[in-house]
N, CA, C and O atoms as a DFTB+ gen file, in Angstrom:
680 C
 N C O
     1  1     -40.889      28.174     -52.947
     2  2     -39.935      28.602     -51.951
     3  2     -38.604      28.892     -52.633
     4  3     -37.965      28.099     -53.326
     5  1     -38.308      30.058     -52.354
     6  2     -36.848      30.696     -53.205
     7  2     -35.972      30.782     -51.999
     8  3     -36.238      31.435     -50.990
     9  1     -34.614      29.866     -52.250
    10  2     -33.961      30.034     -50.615
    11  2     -32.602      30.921     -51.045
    12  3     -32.383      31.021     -52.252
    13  1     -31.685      31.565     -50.105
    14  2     -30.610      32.377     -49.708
    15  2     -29.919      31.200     -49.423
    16  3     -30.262      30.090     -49.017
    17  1     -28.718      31.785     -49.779
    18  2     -27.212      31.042     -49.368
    19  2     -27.652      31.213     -47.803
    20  3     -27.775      30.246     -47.051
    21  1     -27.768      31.922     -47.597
    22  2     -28.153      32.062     -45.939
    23  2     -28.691      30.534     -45.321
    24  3     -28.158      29.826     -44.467
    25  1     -29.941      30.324     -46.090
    26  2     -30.879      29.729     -45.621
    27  2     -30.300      28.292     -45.225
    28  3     -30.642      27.602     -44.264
    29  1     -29.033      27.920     -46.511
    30  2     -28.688      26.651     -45.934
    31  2     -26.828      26.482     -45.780
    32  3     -26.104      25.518     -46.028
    33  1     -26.485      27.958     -45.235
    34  2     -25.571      27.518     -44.459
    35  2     -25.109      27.073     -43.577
    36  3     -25.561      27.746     -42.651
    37  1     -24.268      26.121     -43.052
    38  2     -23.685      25.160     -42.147
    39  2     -23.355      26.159     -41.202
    40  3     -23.113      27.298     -41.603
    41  1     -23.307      25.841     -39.829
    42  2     -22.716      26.806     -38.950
    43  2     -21.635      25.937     -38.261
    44  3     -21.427      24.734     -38.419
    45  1     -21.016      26.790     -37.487
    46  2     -19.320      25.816     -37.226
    47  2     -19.676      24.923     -36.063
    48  3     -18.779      24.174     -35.676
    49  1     -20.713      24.886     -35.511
    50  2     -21.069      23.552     -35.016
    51  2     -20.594      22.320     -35.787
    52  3     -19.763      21.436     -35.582
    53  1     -21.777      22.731     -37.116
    54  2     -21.571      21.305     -37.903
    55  2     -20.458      20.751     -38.483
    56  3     -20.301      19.617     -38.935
    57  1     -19.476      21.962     -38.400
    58  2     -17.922      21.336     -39.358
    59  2     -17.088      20.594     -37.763
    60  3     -16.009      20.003     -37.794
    61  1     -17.872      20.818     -36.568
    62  2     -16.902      20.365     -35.527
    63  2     -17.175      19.350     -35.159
    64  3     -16.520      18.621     -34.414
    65  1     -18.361      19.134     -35.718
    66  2     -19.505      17.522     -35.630
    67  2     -18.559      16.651     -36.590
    68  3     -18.143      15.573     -36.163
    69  1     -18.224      17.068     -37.817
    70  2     -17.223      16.247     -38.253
    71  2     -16.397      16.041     -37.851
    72  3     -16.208      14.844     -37.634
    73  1     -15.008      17.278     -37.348
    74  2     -13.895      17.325     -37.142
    75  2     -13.772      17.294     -35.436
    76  3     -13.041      18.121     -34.892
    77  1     -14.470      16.371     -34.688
    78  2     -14.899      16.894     -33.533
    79  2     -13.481      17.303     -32.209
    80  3     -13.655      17.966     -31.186
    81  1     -12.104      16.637     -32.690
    82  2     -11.272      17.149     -32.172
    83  2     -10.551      18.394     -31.781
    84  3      -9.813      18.787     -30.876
    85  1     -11.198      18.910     -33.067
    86  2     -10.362      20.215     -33.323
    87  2     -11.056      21.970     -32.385
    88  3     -10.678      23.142     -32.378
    89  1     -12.055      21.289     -31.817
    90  2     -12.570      22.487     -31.086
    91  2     -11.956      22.089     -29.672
    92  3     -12.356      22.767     -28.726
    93  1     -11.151      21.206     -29.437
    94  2     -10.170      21.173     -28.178
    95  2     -11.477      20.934     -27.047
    96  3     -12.686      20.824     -27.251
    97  1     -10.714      20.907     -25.844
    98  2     -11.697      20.570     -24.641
    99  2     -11.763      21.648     -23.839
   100  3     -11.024      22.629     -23.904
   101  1     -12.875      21.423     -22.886
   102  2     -12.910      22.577     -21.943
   103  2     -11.996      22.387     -20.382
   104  3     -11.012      21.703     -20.103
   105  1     -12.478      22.928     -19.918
   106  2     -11.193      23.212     -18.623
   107  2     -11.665      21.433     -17.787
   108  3     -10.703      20.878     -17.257
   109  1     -12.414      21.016     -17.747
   110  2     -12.718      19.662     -17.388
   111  2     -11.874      18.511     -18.162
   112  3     -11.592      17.458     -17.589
   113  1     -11.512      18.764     -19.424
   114  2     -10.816      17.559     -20.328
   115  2     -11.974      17.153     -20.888
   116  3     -11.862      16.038     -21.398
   117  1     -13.097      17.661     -20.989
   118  2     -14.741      17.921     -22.071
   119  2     -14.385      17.774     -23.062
   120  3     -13.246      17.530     -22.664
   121  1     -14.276      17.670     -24.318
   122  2     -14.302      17.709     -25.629
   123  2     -15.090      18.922     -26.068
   124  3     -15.966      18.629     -25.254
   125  1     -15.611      20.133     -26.682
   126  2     -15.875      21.122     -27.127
   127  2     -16.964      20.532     -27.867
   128  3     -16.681      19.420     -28.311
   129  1     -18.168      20.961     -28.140
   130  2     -19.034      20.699     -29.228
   131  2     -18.941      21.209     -30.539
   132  3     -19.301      20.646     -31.573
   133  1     -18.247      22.720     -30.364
   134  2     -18.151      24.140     -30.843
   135  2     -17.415      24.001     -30.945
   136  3     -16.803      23.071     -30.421
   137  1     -16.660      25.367     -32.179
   138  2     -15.530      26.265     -31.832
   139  2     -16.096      27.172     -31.195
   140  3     -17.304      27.408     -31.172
   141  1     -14.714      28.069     -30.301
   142  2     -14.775      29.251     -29.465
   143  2     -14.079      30.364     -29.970
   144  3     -13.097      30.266     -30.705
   145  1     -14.506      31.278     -29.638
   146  2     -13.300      32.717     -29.695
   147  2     -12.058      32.339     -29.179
   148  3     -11.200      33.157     -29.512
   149  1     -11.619      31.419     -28.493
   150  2     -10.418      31.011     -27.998
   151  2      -9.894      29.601     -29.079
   152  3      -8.707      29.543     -29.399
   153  1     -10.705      28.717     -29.488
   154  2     -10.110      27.506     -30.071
   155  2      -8.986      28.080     -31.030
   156  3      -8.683      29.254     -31.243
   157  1      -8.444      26.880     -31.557
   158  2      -7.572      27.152     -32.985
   159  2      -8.173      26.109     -33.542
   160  3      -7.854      24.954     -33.260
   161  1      -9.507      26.547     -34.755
   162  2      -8.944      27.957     -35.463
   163  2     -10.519      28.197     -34.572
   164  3     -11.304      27.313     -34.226
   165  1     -10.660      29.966     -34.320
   166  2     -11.317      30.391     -33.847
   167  2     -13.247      30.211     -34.773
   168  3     -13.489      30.056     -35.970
   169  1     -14.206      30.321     -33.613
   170  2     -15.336      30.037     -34.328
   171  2     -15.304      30.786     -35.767
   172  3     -15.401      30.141     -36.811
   173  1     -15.126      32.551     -35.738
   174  2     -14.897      33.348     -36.351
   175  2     -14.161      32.570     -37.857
   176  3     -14.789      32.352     -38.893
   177  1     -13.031      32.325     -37.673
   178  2     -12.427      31.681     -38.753
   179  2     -13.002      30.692     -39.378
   180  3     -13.021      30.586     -40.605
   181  1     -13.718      29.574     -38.261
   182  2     -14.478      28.470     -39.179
   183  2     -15.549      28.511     -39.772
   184  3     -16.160      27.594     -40.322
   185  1     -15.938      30.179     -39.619
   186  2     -17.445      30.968     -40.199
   187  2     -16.924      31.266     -41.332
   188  3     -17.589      30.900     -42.301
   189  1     -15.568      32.028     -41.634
   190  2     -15.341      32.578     -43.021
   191  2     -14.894      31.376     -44.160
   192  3     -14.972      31.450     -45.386
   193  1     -14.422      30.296     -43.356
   194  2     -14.020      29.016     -44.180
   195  2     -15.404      28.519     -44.283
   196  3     -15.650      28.013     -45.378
   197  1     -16.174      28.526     -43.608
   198  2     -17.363      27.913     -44.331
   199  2     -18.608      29.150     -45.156
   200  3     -19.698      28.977     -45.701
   201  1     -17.943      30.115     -44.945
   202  2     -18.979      31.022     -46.434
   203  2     -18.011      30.741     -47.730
   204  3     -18.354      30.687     -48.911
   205  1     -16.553      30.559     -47.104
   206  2     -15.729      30.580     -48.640
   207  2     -15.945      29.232     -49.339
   208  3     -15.757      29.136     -50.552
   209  1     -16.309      28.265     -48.648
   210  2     -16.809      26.901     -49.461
   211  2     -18.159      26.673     -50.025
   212  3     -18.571      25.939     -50.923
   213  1     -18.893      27.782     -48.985
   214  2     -20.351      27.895     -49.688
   215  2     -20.542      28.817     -51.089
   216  3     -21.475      28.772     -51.891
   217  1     -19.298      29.697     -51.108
   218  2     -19.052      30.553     -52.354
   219  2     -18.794      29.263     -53.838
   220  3     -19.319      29.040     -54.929
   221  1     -18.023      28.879     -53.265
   222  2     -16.968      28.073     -53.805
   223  2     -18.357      26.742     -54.645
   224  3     -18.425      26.449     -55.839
   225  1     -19.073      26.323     -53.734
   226  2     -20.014      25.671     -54.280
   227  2     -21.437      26.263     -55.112
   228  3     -22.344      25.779     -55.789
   229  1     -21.146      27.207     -54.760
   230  2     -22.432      28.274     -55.723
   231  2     -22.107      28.774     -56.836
   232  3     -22.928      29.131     -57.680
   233  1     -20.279      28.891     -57.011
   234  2     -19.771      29.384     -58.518
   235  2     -19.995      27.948     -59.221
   236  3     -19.974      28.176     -60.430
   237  1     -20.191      26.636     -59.010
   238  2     -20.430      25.926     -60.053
   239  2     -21.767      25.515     -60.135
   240  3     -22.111      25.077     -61.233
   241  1     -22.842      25.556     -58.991
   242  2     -24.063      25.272     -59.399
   243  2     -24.962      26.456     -59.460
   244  3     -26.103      26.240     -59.868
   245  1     -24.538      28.061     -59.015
   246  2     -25.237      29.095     -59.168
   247  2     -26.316      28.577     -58.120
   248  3     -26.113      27.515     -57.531
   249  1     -27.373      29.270     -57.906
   250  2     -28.573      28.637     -57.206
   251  2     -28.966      27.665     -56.968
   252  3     -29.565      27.035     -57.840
   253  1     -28.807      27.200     -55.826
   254  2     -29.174      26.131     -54.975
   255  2     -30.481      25.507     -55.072
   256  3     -31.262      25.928     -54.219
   257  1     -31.075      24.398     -56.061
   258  2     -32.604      23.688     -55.664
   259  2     -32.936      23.628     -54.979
   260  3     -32.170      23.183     -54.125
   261  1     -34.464      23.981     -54.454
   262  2     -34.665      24.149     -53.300
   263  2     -34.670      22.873     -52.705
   264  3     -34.204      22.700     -51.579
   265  1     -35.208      21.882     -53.440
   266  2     -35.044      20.263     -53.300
   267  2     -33.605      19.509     -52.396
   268  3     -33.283      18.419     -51.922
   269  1     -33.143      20.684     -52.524
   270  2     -31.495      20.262     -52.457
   271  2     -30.968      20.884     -50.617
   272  3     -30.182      20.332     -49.847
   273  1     -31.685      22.055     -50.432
   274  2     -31.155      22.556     -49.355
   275  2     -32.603      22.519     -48.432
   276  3     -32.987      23.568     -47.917
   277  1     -33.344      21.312     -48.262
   278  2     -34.176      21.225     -47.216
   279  2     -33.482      19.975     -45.912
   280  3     -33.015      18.880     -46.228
   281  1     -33.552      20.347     -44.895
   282  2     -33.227      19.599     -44.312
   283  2     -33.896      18.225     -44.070
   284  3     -35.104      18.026     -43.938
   285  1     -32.619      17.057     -44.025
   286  2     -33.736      15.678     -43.762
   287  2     -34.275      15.258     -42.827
   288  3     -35.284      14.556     -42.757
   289  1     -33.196      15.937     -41.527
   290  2     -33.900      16.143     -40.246
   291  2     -33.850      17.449     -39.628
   292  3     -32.838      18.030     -39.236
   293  1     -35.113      17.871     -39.579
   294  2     -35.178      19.415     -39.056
   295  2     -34.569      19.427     -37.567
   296  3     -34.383      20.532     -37.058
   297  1     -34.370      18.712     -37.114
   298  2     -34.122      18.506     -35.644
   299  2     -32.250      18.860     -35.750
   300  3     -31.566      19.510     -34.959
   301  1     -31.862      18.207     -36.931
   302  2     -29.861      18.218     -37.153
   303  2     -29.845      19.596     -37.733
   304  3     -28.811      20.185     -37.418
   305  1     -30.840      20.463     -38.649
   306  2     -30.598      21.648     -38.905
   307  2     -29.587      21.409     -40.510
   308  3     -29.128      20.429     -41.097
   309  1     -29.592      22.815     -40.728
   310  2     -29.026      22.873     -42.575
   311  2     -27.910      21.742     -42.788
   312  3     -27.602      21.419     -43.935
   313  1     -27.416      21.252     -41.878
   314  2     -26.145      20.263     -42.374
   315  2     -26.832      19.096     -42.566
   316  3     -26.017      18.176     -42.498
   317  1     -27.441      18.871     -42.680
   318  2     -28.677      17.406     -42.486
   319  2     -29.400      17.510     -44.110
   320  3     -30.156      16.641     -44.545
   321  1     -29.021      18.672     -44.831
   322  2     -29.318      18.667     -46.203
   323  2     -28.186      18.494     -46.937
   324  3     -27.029      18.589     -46.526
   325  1     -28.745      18.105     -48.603
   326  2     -27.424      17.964     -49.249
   327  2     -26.492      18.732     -49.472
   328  3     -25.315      18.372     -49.487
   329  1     -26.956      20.083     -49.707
   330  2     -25.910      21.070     -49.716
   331  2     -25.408      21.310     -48.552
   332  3     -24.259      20.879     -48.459
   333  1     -25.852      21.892     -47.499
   334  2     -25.716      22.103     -46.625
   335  2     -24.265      21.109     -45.771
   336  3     -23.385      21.543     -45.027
   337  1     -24.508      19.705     -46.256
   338  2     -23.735      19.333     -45.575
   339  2     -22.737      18.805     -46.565
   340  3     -21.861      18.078     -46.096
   341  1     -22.715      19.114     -48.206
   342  2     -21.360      19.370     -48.713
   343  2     -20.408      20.052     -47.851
   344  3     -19.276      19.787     -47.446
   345  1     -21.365      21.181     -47.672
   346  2     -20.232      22.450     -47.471
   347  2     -20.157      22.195     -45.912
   348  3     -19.065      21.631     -45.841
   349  1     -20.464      22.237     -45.095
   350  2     -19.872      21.280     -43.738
   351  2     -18.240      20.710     -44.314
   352  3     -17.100      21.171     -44.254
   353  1     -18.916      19.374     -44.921
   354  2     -17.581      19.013     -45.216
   355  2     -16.068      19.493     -45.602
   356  3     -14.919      19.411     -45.166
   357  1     -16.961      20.169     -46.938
   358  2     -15.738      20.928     -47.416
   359  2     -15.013      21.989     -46.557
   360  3     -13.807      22.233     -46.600
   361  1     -16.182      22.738     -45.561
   362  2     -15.211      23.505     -44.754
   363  2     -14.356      22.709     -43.646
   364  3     -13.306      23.202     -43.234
   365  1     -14.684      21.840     -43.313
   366  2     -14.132      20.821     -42.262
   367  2     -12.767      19.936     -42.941
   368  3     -12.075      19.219     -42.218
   369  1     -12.524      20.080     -44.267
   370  2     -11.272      19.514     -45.108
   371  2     -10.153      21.069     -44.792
   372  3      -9.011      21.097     -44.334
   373  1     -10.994      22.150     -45.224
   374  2     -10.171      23.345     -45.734
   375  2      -9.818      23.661     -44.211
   376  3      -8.698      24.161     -44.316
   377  1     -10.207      23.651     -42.579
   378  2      -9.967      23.956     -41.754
   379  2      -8.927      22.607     -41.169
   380  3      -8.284      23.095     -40.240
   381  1      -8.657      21.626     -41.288
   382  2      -8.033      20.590     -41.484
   383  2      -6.589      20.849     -41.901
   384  3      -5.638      20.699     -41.134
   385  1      -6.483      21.270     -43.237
   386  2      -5.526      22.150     -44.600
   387  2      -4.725      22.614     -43.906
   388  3      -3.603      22.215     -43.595
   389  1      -5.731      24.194     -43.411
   390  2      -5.026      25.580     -43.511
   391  2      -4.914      25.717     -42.143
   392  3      -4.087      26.579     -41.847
   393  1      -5.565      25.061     -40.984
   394  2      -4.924      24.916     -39.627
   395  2      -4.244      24.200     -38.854
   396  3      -3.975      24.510     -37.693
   397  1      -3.790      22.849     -39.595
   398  2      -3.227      21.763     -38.986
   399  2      -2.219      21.546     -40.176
   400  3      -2.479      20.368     -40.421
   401  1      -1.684      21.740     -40.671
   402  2      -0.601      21.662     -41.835
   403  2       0.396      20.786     -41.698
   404  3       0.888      20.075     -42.574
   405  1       0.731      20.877     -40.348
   406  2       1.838      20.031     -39.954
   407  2       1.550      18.702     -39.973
   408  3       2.480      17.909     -40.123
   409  1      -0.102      18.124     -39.788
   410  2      -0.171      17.391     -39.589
   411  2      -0.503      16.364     -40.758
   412  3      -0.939      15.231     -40.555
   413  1      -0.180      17.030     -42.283
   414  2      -0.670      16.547     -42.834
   415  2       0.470      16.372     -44.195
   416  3       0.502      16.977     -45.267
   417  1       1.388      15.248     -43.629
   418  2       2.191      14.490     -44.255
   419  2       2.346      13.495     -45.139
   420  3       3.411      13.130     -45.635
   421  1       1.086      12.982     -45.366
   422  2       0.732      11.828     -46.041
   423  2      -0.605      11.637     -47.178
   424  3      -1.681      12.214     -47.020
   425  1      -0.379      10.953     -48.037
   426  2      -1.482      11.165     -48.362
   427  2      -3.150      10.539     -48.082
   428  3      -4.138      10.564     -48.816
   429  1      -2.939       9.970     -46.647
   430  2      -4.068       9.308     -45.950
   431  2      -4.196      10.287     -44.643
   432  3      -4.524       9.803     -43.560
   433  1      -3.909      11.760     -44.798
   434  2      -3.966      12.867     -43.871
   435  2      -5.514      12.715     -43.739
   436  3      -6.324      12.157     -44.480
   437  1      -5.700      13.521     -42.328
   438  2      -7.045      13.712     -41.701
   439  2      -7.300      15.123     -43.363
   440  3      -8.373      15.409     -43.893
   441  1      -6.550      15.416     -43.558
   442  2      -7.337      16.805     -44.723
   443  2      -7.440      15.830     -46.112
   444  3      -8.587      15.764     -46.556
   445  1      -6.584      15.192     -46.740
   446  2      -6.995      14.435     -47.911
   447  2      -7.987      13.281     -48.010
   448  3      -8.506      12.899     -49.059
   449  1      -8.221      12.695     -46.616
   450  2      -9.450      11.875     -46.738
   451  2     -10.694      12.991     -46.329
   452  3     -11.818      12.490     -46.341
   453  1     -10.623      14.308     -46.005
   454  2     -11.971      15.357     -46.215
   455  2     -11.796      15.358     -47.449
   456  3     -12.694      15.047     -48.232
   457  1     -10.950      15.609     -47.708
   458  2     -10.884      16.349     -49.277
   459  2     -11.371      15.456     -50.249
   460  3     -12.385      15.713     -50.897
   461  1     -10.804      14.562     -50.374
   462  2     -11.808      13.603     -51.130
   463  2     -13.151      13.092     -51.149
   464  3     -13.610      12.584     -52.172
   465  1     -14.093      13.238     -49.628
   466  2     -14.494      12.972     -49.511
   467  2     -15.658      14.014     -49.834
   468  3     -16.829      13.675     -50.003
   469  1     -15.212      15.260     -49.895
   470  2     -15.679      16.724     -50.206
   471  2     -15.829      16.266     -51.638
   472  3     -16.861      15.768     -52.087
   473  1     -14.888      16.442     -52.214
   474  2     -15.036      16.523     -53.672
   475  2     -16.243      15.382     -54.383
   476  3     -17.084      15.649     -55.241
   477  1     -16.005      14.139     -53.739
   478  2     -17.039      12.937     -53.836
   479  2     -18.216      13.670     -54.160
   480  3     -18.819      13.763     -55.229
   481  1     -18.501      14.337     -52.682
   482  2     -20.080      14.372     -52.328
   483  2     -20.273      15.568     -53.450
   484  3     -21.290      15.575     -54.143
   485  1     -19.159      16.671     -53.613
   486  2     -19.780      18.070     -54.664
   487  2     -19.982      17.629     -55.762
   488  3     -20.890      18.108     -56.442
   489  1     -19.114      16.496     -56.278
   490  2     -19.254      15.830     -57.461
   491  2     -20.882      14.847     -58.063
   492  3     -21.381      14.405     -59.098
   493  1     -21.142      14.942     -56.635
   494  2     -22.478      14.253     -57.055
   495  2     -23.561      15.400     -56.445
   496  3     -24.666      15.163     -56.934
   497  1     -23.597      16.330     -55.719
   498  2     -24.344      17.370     -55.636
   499  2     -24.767      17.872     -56.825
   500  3     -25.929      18.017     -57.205
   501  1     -23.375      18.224     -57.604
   502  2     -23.257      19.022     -59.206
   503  2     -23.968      18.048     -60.156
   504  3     -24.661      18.600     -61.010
   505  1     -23.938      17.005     -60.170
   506  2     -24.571      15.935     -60.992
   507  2     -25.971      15.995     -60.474
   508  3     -26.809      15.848     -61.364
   509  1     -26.409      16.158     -59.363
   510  2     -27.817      16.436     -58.816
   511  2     -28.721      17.542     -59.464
   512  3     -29.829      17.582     -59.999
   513  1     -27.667      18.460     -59.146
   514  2     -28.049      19.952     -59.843
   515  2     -28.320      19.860     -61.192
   516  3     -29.502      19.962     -61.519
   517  1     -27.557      19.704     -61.978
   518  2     -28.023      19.307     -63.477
   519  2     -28.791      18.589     -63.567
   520  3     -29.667      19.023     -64.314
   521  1     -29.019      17.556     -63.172
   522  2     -30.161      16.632     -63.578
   523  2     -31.752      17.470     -63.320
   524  3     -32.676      17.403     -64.131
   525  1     -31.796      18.157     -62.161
   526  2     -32.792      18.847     -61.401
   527  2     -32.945      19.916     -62.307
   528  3     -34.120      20.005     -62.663
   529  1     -32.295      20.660     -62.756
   530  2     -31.856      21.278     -64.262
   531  2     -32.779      20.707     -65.382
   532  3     -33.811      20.923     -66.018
   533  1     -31.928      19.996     -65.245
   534  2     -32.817      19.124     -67.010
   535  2     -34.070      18.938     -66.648
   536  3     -34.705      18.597     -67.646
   537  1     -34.840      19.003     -65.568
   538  2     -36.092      18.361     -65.338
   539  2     -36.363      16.889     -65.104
   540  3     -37.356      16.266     -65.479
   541  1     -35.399      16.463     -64.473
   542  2     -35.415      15.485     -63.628
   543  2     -36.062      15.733     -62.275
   544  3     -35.828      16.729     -61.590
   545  1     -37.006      14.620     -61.896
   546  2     -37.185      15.003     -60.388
   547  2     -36.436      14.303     -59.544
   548  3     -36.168      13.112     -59.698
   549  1     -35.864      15.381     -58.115
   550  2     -34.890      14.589     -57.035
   551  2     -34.717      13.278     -57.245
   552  3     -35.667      12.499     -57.170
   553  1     -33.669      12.945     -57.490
   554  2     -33.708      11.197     -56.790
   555  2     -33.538      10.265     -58.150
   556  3     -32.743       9.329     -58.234
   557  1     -34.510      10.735     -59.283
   558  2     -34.811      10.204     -60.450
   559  2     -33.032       9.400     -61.043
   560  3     -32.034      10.018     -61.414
   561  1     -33.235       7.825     -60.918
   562  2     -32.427       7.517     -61.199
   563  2     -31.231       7.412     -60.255
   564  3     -30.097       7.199     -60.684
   565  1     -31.464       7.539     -59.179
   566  2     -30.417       7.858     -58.473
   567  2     -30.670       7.113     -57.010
   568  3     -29.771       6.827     -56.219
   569  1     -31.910       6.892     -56.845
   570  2     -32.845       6.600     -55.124
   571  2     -33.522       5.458     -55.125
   572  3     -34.520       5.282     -55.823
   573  1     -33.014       4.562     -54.313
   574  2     -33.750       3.528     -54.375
   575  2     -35.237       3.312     -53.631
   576  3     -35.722       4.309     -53.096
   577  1     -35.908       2.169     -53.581
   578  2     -37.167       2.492     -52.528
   579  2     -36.846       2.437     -51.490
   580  3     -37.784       2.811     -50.786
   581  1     -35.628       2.052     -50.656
   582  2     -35.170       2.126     -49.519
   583  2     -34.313       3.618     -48.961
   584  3     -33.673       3.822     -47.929
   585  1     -34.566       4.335     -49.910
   586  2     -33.818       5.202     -49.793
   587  2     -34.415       6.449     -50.228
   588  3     -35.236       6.489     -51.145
   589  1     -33.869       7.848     -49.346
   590  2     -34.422       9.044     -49.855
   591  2     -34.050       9.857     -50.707
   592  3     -32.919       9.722     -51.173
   593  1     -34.938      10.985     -51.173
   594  2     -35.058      11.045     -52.704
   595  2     -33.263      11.987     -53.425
   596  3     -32.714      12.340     -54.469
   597  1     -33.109      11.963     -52.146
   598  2     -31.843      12.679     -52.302
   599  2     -30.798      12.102     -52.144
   600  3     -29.709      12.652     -52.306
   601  1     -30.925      11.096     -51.856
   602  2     -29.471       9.738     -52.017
   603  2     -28.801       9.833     -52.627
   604  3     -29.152      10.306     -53.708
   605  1     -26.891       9.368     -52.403
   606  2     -26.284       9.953     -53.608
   607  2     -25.734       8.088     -53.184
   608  3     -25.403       7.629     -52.091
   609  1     -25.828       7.409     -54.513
   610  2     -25.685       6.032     -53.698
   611  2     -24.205       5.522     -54.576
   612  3     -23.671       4.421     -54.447
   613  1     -23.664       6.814     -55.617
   614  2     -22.119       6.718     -55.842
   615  2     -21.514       6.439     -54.651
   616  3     -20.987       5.380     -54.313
   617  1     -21.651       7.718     -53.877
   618  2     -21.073       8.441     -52.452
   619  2     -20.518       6.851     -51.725
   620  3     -19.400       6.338     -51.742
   621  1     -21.851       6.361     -51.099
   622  2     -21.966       4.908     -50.276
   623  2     -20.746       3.833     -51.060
   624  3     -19.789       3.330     -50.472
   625  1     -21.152       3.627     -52.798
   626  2     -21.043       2.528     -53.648
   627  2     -18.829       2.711     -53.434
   628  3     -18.010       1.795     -53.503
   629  1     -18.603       4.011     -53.218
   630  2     -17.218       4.221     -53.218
   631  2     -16.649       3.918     -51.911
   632  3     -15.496       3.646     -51.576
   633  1     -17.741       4.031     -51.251
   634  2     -17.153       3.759     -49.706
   635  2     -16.680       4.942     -49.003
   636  3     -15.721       4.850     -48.237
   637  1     -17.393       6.261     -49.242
   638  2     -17.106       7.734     -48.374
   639  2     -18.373       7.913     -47.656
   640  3     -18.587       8.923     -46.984
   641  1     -19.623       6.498     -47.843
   642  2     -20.263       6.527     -46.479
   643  2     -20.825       5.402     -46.022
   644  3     -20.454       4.343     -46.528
   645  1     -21.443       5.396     -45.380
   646  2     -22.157       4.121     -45.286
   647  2     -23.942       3.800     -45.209
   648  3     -24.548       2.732     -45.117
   649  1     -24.415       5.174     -45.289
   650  2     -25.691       5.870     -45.335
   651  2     -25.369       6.888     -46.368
   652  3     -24.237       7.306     -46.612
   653  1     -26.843       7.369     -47.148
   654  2     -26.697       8.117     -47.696
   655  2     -25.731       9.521     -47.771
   656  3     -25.125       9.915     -48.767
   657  1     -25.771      10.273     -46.183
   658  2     -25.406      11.429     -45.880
   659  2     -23.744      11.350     -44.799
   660  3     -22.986      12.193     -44.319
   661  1     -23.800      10.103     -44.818
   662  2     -22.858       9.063     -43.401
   663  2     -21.631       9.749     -44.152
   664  3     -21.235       8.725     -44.709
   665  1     -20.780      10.686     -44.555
   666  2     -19.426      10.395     -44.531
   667  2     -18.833      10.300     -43.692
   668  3     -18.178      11.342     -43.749
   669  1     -18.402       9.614     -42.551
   670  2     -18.141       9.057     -41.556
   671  2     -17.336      10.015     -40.694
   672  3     -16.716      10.987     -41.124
   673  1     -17.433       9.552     -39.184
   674  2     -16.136      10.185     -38.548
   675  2     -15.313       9.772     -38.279
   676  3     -15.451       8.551     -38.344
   677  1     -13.921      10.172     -37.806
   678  2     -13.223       8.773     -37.863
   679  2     -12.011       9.942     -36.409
   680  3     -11.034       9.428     -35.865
């Protein structure tokens, strides 16, 4: 199986699943699941922030393992994989950034704890990738028996989750 950037991109559902405030509420005082053509920042926008992070993660690992962009639950869809839900993240830091600016005064901002938490997980994606590279299989060294083969158990050991894929919401 040879997959497309396509195949395991995040859609702006999943960056609002993180950021779940930021798609505002509906005329009820609802909370949004989505972005809309109306939110700030518009669905539209949180589509091009999340191809520019999926760019952004393909200039350092080039092609995606396929090992890497299967989902763990087909039911949560591409963000439920490892790549897949790097780049969730990372677009959910960069829409954070570049649409809420004001709000981000400190360095315990809603965008620097994505951001770190982005970089965490790419940092061990990229370490995935190489190893998978070298001919390592998934997991090798990395997965415990309690755990799946794609575990990144730095991620957990630092405290940016609490499950393998958990970077939390907050």
């Amino acid at each position: 199986m040879t997959t497309t950037a396509a195949d395991w991109r995040p859609v702006t559902a999943d960056v609002a699943a993180i950021i779940p405030m930021r798609p505002g509420e509906d005329d009820a005082g609802n909370p949004r699941p989505d972005f809309s053509p109306n939110s700030r920042p518009t669905s539209a926008q949180v589509a091009n922030v999340i191809v520019m992070v999926q760019a952004e993660v393909i200039g350092e690992t080039g092609t995606m393992p396929d090992a890497l962009v299967v989902p763990a639950d087909v039911a949560a869809g591409v963000a439920s994989s490892p790549a897949g839900r790097v780049v969730a993240l990372g677009a959910a830091s960069y829409v954070e950034l570049s649409f809420f600016p004001d709000l981000q005064l400190s360095g315990d901002s809603p965008a620097s704890v994505l951001m770190r938490r982005y970089l965490d997980a790419r940092a061990a994606l990229l370490r995935t990738v190489a190893a998978i590279r070298a001919g390592s299989a998934v997991g090798d060294g990395m997965a415990s028996a309690a755990s799946p083969a794609w575990h990144f158990p730095a991620a957990v050991e630092s405290g940016v989750g609490s499950t393998p894929w958990d970077v939390g919401r907050w």
